[in-house]
C-alpha angles and dihedrals in degrees: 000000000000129000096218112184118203120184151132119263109284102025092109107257095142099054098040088050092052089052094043091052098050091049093045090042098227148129123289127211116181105198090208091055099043084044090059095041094052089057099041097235141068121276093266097054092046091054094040091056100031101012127216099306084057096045090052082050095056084034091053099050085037088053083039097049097043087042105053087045106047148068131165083028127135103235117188111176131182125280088251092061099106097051091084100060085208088067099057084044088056099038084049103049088069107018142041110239122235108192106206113212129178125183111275091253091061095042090060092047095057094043112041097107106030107140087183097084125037115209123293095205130031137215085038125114109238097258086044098055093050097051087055095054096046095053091042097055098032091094089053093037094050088042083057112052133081094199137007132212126181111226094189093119110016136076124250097249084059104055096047083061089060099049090045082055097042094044081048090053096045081044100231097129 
């Protein structure tokens, strides 16, 4: 079965799937990079040429293809990932979903100078623009997830040692 991380920007997905994947000793596939492998260019670029409608459309056949193909695999996606209803579907058929969630304050700090996304809405400050997000995908987010760990305080190695724990104890690992 599949370790599927959901999650908004910040909350720590990268780095717990790259733990979770070294201690279970399975395959990682990170959505952004193979996103980004599939066009041929980085996220900006792809929004910039086919905008976000265009990048959900190469993010939903890359979640369908990894999906239908794999099983015992890490799959950290990106925190969009929710917003297409068939990619929960897919990422479900072969995995249990952990949403990863931290406080707003830590989600900022982690993300202030991140190059790698330009901005979803205009017109917005930075802080405003990702309160808004937030608000308008936790119900998504929350619809999603199996199960659901704050990564406020701990560090990412820890918290994949709890979800190891936690997935043991559900037995679905």
């Amino acid at each position: 079965m599949n370790i599927v991380l959901l999650g908004y920007r910040g909350t720590g997905k990268s780095s717990v799937a790259r733990f979770l994947a070294k201690n279970l000793k399975r395959k990682l596939f990170c959505i952004d990079e193979l996103i980004v492998e599939s066009a041929g260019m980085p996220v900006p670029q792809i929004v910039g040429e086919l905008g976000w409608p265009g990048f959900r459309e190469i993010e939903r056949r890359v979640v369908e293809e990894v999906s239908g193909r794999e099983n015992d695999a890490i799959i950290d996606c990106g925190g969009g990932v929710v917003l297409d209803d068939r990619n929960v579907r897919n990422l479900r058929k072969n995995g249990k979903t952990v949403l990863l969630t931290a406080s707003f304050e830590a989600i900022l700090k982690r993300i202030h100078r991140d190059p790698n996304r330009p901005p979803l809405k205009e017109g917005l400050s930075f802080e405003e623009e990702q309160r808004q997000i937030i608000e308008e995908r936790a119900d998504k987010y929350r619809a999603a997830a199996d199960m659901l760990v704050d990564t406020t305080r701990g560090k990412p190695g820890e918290t994949a040692m709890y979800i190891i724990r936690r997935f043991k104890e559900m037995a679905w690992i």
